[in-house]
C-alpha positions as CSV (number, residue, x, y, z in Angstrom):
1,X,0.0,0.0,0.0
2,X,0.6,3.7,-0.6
3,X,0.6,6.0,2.2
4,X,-0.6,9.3,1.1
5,X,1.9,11.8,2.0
6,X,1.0,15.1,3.7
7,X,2.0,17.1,0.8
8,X,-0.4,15.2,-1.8
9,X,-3.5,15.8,0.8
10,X,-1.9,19.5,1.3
11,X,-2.1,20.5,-2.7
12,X,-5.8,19.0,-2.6
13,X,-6.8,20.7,0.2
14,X,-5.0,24.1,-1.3
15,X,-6.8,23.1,-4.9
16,X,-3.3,22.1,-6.8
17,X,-2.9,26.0,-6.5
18,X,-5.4,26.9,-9.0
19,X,-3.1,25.9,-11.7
20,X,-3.5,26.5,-15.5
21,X,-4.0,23.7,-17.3
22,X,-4.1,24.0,-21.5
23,X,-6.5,21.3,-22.6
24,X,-5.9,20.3,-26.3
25,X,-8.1,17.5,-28.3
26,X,-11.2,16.2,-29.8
27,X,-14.0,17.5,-27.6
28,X,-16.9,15.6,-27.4
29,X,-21.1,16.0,-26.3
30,X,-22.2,12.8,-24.0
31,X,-25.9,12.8,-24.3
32,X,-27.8,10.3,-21.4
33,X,-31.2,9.2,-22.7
34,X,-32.8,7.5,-19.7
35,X,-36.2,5.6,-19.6
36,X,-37.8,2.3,-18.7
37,X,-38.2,-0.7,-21.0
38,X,-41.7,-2.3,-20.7
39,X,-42.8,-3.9,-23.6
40,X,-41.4,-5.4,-27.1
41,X,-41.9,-3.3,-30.2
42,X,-45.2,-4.7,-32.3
43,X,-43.6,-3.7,-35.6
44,X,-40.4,-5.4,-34.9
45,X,-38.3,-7.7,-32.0
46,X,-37.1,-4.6,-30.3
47,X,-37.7,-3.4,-26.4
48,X,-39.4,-0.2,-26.4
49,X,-37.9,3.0,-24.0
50,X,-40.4,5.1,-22.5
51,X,-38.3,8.1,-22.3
52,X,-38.2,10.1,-18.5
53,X,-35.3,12.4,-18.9
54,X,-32.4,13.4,-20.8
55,X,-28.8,14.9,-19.9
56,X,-25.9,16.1,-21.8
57,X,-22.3,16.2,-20.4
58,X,-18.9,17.7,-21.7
59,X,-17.1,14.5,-22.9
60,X,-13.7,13.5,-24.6
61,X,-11.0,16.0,-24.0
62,X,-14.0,18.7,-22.5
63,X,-14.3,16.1,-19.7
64,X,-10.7,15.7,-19.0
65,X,-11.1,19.9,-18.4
66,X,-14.5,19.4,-16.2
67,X,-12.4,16.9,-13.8
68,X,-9.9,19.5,-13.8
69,X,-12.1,22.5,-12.9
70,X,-14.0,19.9,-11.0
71,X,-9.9,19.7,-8.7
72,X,-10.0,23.4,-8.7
73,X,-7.7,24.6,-11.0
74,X,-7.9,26.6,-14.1
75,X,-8.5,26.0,-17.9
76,X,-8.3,27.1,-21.0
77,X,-9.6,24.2,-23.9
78,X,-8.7,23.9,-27.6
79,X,-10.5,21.6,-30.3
80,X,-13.0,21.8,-32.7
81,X,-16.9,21.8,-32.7
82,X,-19.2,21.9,-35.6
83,X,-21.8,24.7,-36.5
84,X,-24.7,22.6,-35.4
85,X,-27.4,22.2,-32.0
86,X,-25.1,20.4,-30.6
87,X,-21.9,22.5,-30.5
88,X,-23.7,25.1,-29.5
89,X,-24.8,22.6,-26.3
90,X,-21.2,22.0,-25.9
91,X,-20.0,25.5,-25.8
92,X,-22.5,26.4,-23.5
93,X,-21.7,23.2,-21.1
94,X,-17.9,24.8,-20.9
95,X,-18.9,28.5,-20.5
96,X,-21.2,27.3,-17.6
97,X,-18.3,25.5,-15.9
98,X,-15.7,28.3,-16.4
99,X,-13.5,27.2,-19.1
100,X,-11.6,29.9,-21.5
101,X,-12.9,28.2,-24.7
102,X,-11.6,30.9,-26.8
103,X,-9.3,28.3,-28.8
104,X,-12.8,25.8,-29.7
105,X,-13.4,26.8,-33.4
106,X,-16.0,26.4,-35.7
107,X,-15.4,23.5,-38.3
108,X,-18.2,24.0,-41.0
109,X,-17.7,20.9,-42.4
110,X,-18.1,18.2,-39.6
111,X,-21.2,17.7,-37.1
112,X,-19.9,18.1,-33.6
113,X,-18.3,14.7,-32.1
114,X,-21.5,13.4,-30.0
115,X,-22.4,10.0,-28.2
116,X,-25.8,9.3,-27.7
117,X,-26.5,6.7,-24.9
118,X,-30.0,4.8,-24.3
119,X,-30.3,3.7,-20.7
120,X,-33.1,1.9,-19.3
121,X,-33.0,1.1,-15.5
122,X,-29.4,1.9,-15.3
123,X,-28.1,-0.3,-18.0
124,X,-26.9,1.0,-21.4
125,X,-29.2,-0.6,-24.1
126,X,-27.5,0.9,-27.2
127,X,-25.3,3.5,-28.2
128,X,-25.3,6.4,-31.4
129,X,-22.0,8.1,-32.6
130,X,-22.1,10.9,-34.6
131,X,-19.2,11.6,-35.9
132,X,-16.2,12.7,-38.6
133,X,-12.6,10.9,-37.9
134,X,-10.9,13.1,-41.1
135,X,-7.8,15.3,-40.1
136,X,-8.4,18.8,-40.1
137,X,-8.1,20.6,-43.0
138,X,-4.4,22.5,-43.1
139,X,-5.8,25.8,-42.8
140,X,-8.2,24.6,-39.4
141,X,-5.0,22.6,-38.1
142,X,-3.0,25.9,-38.3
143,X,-5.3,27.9,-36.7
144,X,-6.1,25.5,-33.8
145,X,-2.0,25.4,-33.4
146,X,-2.1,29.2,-33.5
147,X,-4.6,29.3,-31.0
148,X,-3.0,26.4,-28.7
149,X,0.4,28.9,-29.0
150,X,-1.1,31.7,-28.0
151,X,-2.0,30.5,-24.6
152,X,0.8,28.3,-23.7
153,X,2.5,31.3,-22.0
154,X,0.0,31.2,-19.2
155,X,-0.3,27.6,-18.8
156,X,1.5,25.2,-16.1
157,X,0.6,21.9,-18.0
158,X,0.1,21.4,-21.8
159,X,-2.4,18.4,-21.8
160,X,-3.4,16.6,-25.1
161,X,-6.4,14.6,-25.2
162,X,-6.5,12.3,-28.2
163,X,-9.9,10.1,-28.9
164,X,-8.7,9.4,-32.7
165,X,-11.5,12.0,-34.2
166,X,-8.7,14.2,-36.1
167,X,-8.0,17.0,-33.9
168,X,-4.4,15.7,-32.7
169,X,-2.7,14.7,-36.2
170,X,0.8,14.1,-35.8
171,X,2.0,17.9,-37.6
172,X,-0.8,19.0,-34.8
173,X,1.0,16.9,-31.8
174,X,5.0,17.1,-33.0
175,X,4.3,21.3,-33.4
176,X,2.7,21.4,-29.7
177,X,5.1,19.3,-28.1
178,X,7.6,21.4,-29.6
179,X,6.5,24.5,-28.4
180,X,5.8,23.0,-25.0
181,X,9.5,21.8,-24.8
182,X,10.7,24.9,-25.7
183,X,8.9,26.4,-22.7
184,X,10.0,23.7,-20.7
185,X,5.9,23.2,-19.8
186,X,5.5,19.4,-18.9
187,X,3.3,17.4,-21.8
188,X,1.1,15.4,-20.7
189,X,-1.1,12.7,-23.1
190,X,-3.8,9.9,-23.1
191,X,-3.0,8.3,-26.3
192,X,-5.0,6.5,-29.1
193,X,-4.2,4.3,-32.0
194,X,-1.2,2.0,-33.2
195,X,1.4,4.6,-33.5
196,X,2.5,6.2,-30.6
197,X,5.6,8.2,-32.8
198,X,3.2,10.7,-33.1
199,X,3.8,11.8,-29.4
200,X,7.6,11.7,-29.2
201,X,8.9,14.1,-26.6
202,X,6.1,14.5,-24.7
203,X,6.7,14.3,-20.7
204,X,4.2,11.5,-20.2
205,X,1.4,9.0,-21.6
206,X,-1.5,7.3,-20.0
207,X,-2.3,4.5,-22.3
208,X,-4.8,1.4,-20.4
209,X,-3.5,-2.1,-21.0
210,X,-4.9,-2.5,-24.3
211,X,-3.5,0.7,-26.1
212,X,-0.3,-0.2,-25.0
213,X,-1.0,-3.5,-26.3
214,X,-1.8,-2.0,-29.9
215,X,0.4,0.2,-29.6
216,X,3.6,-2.2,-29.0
217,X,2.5,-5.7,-30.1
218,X,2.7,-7.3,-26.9
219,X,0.3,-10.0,-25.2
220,X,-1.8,-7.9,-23.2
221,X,-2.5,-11.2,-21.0
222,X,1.4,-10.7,-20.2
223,X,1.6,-8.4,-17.9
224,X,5.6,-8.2,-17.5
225,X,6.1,-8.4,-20.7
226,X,3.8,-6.3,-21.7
227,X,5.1,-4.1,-19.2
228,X,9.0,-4.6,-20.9
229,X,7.6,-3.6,-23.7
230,X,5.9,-0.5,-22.3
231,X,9.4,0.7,-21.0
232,X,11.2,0.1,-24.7
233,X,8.6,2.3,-26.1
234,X,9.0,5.0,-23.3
235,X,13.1,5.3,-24.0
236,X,12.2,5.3,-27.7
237,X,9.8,8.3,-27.9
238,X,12.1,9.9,-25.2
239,X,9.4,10.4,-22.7
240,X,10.1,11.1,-19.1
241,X,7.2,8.6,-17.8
242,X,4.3,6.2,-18.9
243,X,1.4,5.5,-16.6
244,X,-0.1,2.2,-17.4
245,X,-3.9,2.2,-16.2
246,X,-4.2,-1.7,-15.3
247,X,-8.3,-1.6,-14.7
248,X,-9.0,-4.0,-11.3
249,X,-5.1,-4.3,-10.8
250,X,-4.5,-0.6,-10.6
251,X,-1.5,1.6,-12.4
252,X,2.2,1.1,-12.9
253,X,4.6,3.8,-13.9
254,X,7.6,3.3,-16.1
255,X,10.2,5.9,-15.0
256,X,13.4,4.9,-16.6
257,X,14.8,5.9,-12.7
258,X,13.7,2.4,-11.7
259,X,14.5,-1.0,-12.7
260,X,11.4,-2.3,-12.2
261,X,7.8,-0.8,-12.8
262,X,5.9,1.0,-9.9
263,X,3.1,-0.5,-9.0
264,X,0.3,1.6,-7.6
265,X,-2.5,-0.9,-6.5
266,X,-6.1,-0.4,-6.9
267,X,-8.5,0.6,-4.0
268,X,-11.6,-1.7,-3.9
269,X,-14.8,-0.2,-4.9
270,X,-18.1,-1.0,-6.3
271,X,-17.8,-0.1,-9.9
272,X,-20.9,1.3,-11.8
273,X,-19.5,3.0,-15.3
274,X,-15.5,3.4,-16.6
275,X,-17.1,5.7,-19.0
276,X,-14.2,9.3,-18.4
277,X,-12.2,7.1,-16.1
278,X,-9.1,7.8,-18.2
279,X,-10.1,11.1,-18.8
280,X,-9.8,11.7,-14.4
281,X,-6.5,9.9,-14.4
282,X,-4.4,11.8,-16.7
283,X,-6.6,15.3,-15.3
284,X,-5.4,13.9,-11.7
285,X,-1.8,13.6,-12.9
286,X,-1.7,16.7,-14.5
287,X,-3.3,18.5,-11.2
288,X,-0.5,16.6,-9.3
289,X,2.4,17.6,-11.6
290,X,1.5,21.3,-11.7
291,X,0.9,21.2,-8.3
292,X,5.0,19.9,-8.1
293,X,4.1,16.4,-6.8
294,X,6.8,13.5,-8.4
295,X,5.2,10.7,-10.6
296,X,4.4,8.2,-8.0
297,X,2.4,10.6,-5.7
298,X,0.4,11.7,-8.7
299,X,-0.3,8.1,-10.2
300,X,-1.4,7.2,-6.8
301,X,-3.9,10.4,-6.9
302,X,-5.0,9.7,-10.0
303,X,-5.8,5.8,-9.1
304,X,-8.0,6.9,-5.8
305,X,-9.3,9.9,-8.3
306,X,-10.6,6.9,-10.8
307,X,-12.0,4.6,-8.1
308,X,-14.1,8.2,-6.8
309,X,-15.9,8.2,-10.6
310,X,-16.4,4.5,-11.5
311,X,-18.9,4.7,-8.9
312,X,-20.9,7.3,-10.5
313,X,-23.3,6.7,-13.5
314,X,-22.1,7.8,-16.9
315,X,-19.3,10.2,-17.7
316,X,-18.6,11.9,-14.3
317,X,-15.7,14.1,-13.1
318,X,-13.7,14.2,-9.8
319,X,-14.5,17.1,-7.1
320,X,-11.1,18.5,-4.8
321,X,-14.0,17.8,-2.1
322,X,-14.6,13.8,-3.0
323,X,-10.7,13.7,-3.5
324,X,-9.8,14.6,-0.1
325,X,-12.7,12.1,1.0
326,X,-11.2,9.5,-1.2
327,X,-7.8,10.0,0.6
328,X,-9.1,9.9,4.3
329,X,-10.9,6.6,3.5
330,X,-7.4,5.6,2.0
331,X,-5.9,6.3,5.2
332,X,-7.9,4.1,7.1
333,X,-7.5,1.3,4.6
334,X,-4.0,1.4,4.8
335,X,-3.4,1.3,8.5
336,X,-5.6,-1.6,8.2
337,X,-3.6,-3.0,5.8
338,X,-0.3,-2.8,7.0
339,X,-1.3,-5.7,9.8
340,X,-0.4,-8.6,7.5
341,X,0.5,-12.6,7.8
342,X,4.2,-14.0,7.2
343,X,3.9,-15.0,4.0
344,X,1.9,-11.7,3.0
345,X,4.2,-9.1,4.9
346,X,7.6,-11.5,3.3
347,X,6.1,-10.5,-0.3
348,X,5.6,-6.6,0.9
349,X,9.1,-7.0,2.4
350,X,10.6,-8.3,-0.8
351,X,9.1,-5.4,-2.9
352,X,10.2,-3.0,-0.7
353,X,13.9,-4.2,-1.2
354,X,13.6,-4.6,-5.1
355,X,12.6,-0.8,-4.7
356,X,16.2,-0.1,-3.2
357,X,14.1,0.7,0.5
358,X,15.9,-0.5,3.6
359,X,13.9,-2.6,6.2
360,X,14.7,-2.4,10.0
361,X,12.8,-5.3,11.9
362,X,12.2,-4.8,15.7
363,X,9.9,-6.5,18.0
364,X,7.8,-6.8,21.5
365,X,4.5,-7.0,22.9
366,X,4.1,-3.3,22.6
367,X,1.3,-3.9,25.6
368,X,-1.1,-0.5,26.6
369,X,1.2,1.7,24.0
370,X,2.6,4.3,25.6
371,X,5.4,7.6,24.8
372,X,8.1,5.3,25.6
373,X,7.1,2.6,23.2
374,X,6.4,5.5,20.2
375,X,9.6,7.0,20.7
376,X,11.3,3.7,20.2
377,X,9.6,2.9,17.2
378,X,10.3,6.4,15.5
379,X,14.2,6.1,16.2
380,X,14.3,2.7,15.0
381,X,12.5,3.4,11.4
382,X,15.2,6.0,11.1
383,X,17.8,3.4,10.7
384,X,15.9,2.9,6.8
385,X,13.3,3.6,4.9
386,X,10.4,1.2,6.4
387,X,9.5,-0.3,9.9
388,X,8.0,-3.7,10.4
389,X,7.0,-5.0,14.2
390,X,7.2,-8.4,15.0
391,X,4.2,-8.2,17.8
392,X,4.0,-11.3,20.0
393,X,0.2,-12.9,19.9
394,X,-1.7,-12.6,23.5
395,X,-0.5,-16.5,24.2
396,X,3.6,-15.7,23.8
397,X,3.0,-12.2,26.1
398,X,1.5,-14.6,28.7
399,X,4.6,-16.9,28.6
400,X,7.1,-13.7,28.7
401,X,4.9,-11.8,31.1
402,X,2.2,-13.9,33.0
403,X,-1.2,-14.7,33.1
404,X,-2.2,-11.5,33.9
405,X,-0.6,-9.8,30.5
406,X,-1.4,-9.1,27.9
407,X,-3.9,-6.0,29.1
408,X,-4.7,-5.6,25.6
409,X,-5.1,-8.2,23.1
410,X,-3.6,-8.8,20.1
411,X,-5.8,-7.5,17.2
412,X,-6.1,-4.9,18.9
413,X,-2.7,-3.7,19.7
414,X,-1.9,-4.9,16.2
415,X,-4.2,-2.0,15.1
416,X,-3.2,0.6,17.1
417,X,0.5,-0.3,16.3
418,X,-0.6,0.4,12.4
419,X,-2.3,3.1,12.9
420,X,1.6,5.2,13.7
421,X,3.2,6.6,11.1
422,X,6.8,5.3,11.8
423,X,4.8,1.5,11.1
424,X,5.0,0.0,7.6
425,X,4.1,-3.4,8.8
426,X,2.7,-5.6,11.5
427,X,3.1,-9.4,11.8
428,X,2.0,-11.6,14.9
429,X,4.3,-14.5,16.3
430,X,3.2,-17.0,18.3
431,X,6.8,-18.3,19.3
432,X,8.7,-17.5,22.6
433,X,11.0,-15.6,20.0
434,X,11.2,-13.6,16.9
435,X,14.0,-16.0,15.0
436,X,12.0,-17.9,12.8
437,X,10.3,-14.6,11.6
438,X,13.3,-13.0,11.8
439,X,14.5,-15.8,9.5
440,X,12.0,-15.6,7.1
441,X,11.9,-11.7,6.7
442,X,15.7,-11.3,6.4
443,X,15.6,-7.8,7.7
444,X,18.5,-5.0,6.5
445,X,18.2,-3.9,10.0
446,X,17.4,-5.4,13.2
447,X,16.6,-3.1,15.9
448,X,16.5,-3.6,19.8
449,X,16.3,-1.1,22.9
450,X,19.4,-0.1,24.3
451,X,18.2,-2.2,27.3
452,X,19.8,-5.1,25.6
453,X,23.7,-6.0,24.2
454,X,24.1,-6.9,21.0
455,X,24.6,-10.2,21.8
456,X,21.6,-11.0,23.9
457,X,19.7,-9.6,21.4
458,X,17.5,-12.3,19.2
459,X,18.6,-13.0,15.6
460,X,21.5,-10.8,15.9
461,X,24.2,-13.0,14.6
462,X,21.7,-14.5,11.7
463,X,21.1,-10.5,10.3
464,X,24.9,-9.4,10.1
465,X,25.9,-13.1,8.9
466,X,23.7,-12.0,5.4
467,X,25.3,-8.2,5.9
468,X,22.6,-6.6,7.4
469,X,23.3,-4.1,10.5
470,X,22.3,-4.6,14.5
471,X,21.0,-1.1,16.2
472,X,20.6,-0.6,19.7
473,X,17.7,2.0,20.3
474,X,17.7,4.2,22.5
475,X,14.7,4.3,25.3
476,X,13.2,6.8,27.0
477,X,13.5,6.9,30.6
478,X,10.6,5.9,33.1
479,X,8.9,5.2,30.8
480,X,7.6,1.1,30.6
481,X,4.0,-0.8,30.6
482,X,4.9,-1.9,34.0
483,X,5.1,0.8,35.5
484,X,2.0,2.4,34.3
485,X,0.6,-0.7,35.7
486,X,1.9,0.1,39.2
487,X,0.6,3.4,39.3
488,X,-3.0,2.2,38.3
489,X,-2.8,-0.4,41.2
490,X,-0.4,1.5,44.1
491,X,-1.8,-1.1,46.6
492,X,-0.9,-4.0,44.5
């Protein structure tokens, strides 16, 4: 798991800054028309929708601009609509929400890009596209790019939206791009198609498993090789980072700066429509990278930001105010989270170490927590980049302490111990002693009160004989379980 750092909930909370955001690509009107089905067509094998409402939404690259007005910052949009009922809708839907749409032309010569949806009782029954896929004419392509140029002075992030309908040719992308570099603005896109040459030298891509797929002729069923291939086609283009949306399974970034992929894994959550769900991630990252989060804080803020609108019905766009939610219930879930079995916590451990981390191991029944015990267990996480706690169950405190220990039982002080920030990981052990866990972790560190010499202390000798490093903590005074004890009961 991810812990969201304070920073990430800091820019949410502060709106990314009210950024400016340039929003380039093929802009789209979702139109939702809902009803019942209660009878079969007479004239032919059809059902029949008695219509009760319908609703249009910004969709396509306008979406990716609503879920970034939607996180609070600013936006300017660039595309194309056509001179028919249904630009006009469109326009209006993006003055309404704020946008400076001064850079959406007019194309006489193509209807506006529109999806019409027929819903009945919440499921989608059919679909109409109307639509024109040609690239823009030279003289509309210039303009657009004129227009794009224009604003790139006031803009943070140069975003390109591309949904195939002819807006982002690849003059159109490699003359952006270009501009953007030459700025040094950050480029961010959500790629379609085969031929991903088109974007080379943007900052970043957001292709889903399948695009990549197309896009590099790998097995999308392969996931690591699929993922090999990802990070080929990332130090050919010359792009800074790819984002791999992964559906159920979550994200991973390719960097270049890591071996190995990033994975971000995916939150839980009852899922009602993916329709704009790439559209929040790569308006997420973008937030995140104007904001001056790094990659893996804002692919973790786009995943949460993606499992927020698959719960909604139809194209939907993230709110600052269901982010912040998002990350709170994150929070919990990850406290939770980090109390793990061996064979669990020895994977987490593993990946943890194949990301360069350092692990300290310590251990103890960490019985009615007190000052003492927190103190401890921040000095010892020092010692590397992640904690774990071997916590003795309720039956080995009894052997070490008593019958009348443990006070509090073991799920419970299991909980409590994940619920501190110094705490990556919890794992019970039933044994007298930590050796066999110790054993089976292999720990870079292995940490133990200054109470103890090294060579009393459990599983020191098996930890430096694979070259990993003995600490002895130090405690602070008067301050023990025991003794709270004895003041509770003065009288014994």
């Amino acid at each position: 798991m991810f812990r969201v750092p304070e920073r990430v909930r800091a820019a949410v909370a502060g709106r990314f800054g009210a950024r400016r955001v340039l929003v380039v690509g093929d802009l789209m009107l979702d139109r939702y028309l809902t009803g019942a089905v209660g009878r079969i067509s007479p004239e032919a094998p059809v059902p029949v929708l008695r219509l009760g409402g319908e609703r249009v939404v910004a969709g396509g690259a306008a979406n990716v601009a609503r879920n970034l007005i939607g996180l609070g910052l600013s936006v300017a949009v660039a595309g194309v609509c056509g001179a028919d009922a249904d630009g006009s809708a469109l326009t209006a839907l993006l003055d309404a929400a704020g946008m400076d749409r001064a850079a959406v032309l007019v194309d006489l010569g193509r209807p506006t890009t529109s999806k019409t949806r027929v819903v009945a009782s919440g499921q989608q029954m059919l679909r109409i596209d109307s639509e024109d896929t040609a690239a823009l004419s030279a003289p509309l392509a210039d303009a657009l790019v004129q227009a794009v140029l224009a604003r790139l002075p006031d803009a943070q992030v140069l975003l390109l939206s591309d949904y195939a309908k002819g807006v982002l040719s690849a003059d159109v992308c490699a003359r952006l791009i270009d501009a953007a570099a030459s700025r040094g603005l950050p480029v961010l896109v959500d790629p379609k198609g085969r031929d991903f040459s088109r974007y080379r030298g943007a900052t970043l891509l957001t292709p889903n498993r399948a695009e990549l797929a197309l896009a590099t002729g790998a097995d999308a069923t392969d996931l690591d090789g699929l993922l090999a291939q990802g990070e080929v086609l990332r130090a050919a283009l010359g792009l800074r980072q790819v984002v791999v949306t992964l559906g159920e399974l979550g994200m991973a970034l390719l960097d270049g700066d890591h071996p190995q992929p990033t994975r971000v894994p995916a939150v839980a959550r009852e899922v009602f429509d993916v329709s704009g769900a790439g559209d929040t991630v790569i308006a997420s990252i973008a937030a995140g990278l104007a904001a001056g989060l790094d990659p893996i804080d804002t692919a973790h803020l786009a995943n949460l930001a993606a499992g927020v609108v698959v719960g909604h019905r139809g194209t939907a766009a993230i709110t600052a105010a269901e982010l912040a939610a998002a990350i709170a219930g994150e929070a919990a879930l990850e406290q939770a989270a980090k109390v793990r079995g061996l064979a669990d916590m020895r994977a987490q451990v593993e990946a943890w170490r194949a990301a360069g981390e350092r692990v300290v191991f310590t251990n103890g029944c960490f019985d009615l927590l007190h000052v003492g015990h927190v103190t401890y267990l921040e000095r010892a996480r020092r010692h590397g980049q992640r904690l774990v706690v071997g916590l003795n169950t309720d039956r080995s405190v009894r052997a070490l302490k008593g019958p009348e220990r443990p006070l509090i039982g073991e799920q419970d002080r299991a909980r409590v111990l994940a619920a501190l920030a110094a705490v990556d990981g919890v794992v019970l052990f039933d044994e007298d002693t930590p050796i066999e866990l110790i054993r089976a972790l292999r720990p870079d560190v292995l940490a133990k009160g200054a109470d103890y010499r090294e060579d009393e202390v459990v599983g020191a000798a098996e930890v430096k004989g694979w070259g990993g490093q003995v600490v002895l903590v130090p405690l602070v005074a008067d301050r023990s379980t025991s003794a709270i004890v004895a003041r509770m009961h003065p009288d014994g």
